[in-house]
N, C-alpha and C positions, 0 to 999 in steps of 0.2 A: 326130658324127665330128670331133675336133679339126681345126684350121683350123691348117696350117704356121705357125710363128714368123716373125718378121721378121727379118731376115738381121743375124747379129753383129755386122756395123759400122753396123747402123744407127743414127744419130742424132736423136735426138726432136726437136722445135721449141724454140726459145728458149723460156725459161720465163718466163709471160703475165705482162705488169701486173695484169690480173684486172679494171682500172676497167672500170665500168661503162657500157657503152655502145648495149647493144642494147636494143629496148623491154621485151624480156621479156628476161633475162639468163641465166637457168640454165633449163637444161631437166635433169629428172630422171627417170630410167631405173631402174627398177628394181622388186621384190615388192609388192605389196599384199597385206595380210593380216590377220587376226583372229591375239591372242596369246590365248592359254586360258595364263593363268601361276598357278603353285601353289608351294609355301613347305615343304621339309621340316625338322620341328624337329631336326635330324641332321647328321651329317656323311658324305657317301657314302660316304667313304673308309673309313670304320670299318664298314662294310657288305662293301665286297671281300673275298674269303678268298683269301689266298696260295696259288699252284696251282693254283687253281681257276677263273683269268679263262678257260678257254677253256670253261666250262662257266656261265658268267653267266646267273645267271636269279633277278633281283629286284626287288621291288615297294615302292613307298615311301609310307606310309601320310601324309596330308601335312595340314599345318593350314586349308588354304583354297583356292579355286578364284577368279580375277576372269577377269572377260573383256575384254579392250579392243582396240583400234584398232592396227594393227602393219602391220609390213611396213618393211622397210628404204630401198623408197622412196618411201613415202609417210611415214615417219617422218624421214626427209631434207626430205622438199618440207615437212610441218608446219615443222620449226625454221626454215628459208626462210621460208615464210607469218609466221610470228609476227614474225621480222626486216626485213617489209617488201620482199620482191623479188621478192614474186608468182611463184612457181617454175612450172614447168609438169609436173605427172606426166604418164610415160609408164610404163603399165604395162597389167596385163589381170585383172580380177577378172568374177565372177560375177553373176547378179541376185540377188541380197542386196545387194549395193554401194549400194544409194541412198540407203541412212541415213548410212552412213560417207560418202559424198561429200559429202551435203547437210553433214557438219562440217569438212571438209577446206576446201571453200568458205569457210564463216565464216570460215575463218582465213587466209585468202589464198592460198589453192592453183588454180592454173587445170588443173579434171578435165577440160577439152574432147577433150585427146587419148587419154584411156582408154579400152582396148579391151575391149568388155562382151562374154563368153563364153553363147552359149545353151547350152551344153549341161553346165556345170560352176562347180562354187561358187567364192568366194574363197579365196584360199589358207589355211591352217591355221597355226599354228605354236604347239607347246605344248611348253612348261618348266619344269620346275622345279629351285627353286634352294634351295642348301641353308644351315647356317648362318654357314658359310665366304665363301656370294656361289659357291663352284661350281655348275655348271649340266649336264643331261641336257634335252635337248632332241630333239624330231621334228619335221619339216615336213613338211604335204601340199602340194603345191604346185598341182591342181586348176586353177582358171583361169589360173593360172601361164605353164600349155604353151602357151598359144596367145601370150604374147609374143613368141614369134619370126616373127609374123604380123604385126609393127607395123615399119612404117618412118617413120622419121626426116623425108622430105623431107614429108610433108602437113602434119607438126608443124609444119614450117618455112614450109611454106606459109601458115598460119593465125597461125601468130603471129611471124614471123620469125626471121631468123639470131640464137642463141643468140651468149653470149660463154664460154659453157661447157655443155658435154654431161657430167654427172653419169653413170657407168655402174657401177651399185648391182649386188647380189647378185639375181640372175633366173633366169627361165630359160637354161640355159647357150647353146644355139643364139641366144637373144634379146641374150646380151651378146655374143657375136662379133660379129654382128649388125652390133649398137650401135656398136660399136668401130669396125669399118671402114668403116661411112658414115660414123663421124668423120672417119674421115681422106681416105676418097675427096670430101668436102666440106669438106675444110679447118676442121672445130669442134676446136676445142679440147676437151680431152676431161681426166676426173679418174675414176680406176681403182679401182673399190671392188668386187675379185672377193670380200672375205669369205670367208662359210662357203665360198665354191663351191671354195676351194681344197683342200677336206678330200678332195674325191674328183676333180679336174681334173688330167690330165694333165700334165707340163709342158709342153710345145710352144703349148698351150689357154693358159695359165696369160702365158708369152712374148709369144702374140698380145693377150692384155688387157692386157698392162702397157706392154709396148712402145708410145715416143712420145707416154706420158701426159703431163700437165702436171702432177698431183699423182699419187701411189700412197698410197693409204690402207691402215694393217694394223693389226692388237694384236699385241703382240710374237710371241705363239703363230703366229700367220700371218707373221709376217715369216718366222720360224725353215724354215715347210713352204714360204714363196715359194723358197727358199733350198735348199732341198734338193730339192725337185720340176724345178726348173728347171737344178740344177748350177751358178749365179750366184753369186760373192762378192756383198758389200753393193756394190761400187764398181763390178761391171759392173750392177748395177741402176741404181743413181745415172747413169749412163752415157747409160742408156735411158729416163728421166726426168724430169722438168724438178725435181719436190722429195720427200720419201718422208715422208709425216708418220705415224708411227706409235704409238700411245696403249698406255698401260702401266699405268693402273687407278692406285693411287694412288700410283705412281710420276709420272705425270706423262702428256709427250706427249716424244718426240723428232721433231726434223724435220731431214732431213738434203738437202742439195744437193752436188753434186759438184763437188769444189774447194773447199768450205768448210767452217769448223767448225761442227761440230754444235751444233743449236738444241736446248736443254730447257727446258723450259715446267710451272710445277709445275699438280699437279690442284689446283681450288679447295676448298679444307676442307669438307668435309659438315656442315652441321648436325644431320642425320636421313636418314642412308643409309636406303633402304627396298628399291629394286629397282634391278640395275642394268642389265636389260635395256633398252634404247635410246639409253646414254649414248655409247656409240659414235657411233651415225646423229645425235643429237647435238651433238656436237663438230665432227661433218663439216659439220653446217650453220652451225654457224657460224664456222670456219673461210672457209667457202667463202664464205660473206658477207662477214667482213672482207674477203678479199681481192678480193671485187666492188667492196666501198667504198674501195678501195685504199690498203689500211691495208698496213703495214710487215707480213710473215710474222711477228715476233713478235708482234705485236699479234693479229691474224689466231686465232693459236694461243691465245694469252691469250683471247680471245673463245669460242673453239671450247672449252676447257675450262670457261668459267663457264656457258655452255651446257649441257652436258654434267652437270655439276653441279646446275643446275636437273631437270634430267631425273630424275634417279637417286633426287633426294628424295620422288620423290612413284612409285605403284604405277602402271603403264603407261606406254606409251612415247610417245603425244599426251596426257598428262594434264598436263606443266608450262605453265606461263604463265612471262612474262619482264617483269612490272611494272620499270618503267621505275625508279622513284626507288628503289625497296629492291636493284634489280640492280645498279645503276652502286654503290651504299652498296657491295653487299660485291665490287664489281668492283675500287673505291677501297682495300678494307682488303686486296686479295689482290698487286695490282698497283700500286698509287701514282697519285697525283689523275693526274699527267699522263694517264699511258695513260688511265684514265676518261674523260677527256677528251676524247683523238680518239674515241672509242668514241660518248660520248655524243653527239657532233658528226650522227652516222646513225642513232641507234637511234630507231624510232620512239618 
């Protein structure tokens, strides 16, 4: 049952320096999941018959099957782990979970606060995408449900006050949830409703964005934030602190109210492959500059070379971020300076 919006004059917190100050810095909220992703040599769209969408019913014979590691926040807390800030997931998966944990570990993820479900598997999530980079996608969402079953305060007990709460794509009760222990505890909070906007109410939709510190979209979700909600861009910006929104190779926009819009180009692909996780991503490292308290251009520069690394390689924990060959084509995308503050933090 949607949860009331927050009342139209309301006004979000000053928007964060983001520095870094608490022992564990970001806590992250959100799916854990298994991708089953598959490759149609095709274009969907030459598959649709005119007239005939209320009658769909098609199958796509497809070149291959991989299985990997997914979930939007555990694909968040990976690019954190690799960047060094030791994230904290909060989410709920199944017993199957102990292999995928034992790697999220390696990589600097702290699983201590994940809820393990007895009676239901990790969540699903299977795609495939065509030769375009269009996508048809399903999700099970399975140990999912029981997200709404975690609170915030033991997290906070165990490993202390974040400087940011991450509230990724979830179970929908588990991101209201999330949101308003944000604010009834004063965390600073960054809005990644995602896919959940495709079926969330507006009012639902109001309460997740309202008195974020960042709003995270791709343009398609800005367009339905927008129309779900009845909201210009400027009464979002309002309710806000920043609205970074990614546009494939278009770039990223980041907008703040009262000032001019930030564009930020995507960094060149050498070998586009998959571009399912280049979102989750971006977000990470985004959200990492701005713990290392780098400038929001910067910040977004970062979030796109990330993001980049992701896309070239098939799954969405399958990139690494080698330090000397990243800052090289961080320096050819962006200019030595910016590499510079960059390289100043990256492990």
């Amino acid at each position: 049952m949607p949860v009331p919006a927050l009342a139209a004059g309301s006004v979000p917190p000053t928007p964060a320096t983001f520095s870094r100050s608490a022992p564990v810095p970001v806590v992250v909220t959100g799916s854990i999941a298994t991708d089953h992703l598959m490759t149609f040599p095709g274009l969907f769209t030459e598959q649709f018959v005119e007239g005939q969408m209320e009658n769909v019913s098609l199958s796509f014979l497809v070149d291959d099957l991989v299985q990997h590691r997914g979930g939007a926040g555990a694909n968040m807390a990976y690019g954190l782990g690799l960047l060094g800030l030791s994230p904290v997931l909060v989410g709920a998966v199944g017993s199957d979970f102990a292999d995928y944990e034992a790697w999220l570990s390696r990589h600097g993820v702290d699983t201590g606060s994940v809820h393990w479900s007895e009676l239901k598997h990790t969540a699903r999530f299977v795609c495939t995408t065509d030769q375009a980079n269009n996508q048809i996608a399903s999700f099970y969402s399975g140990a999912m449900a029981e997200a709404s079953q975690i609170e915030l305060a033991p997290v906070v007990g165990r490993v202390g006050a974040p400087d940011l709460v991450v509230v990724g794509p979830n179970d929908p009760t588990a991101m209201v949830r999330h949101t308003q222990e944000c604010r009834d505890r004063g965390f600073a909070f960054a809005a990644d409703p995602s896919q959940q906007l495709a079926w969330a109410a507006g009012d639902m939709i109001m309460e997740l964005v309202s008195g974020a510190e960042v709003l995270f979209t791709n343009e398609y979700e800005s367009a339905l934030l927008l129309q779900k909600t009845g909201w210009t861009a400027d009464e979002v910006l309002d309710r806000v602190g920043c609205w970074v929104t990614t546009r494939a190779a278009d770039g990223v926009l980041v907008r703040r109210a009262g000032e001019e819009p930030l564009e930020v180009i995507a960094v060149p692909e050498t070998k586009p492959v998959e571009p399912t996780g280049g979102g989750d991503a971006l977000r990470a490292g985004f959200i990492a500059g701005r713990m290392w308290g780098l400038s929001l251009e910067r910040a977004t520069q970062l979030g796109s070379a990330v993001a980049t690394a992701a896309v070239e390689v098939i799954g969405t924990q399958e990139y690494d971020l080698p330090r000397e060959s990243f800052l090289a084509r961080f320096t050819e995308a962006f200019g030595a300076e910016a590499a510079d503050e960059v390289a100043a933090h990256l492990p």
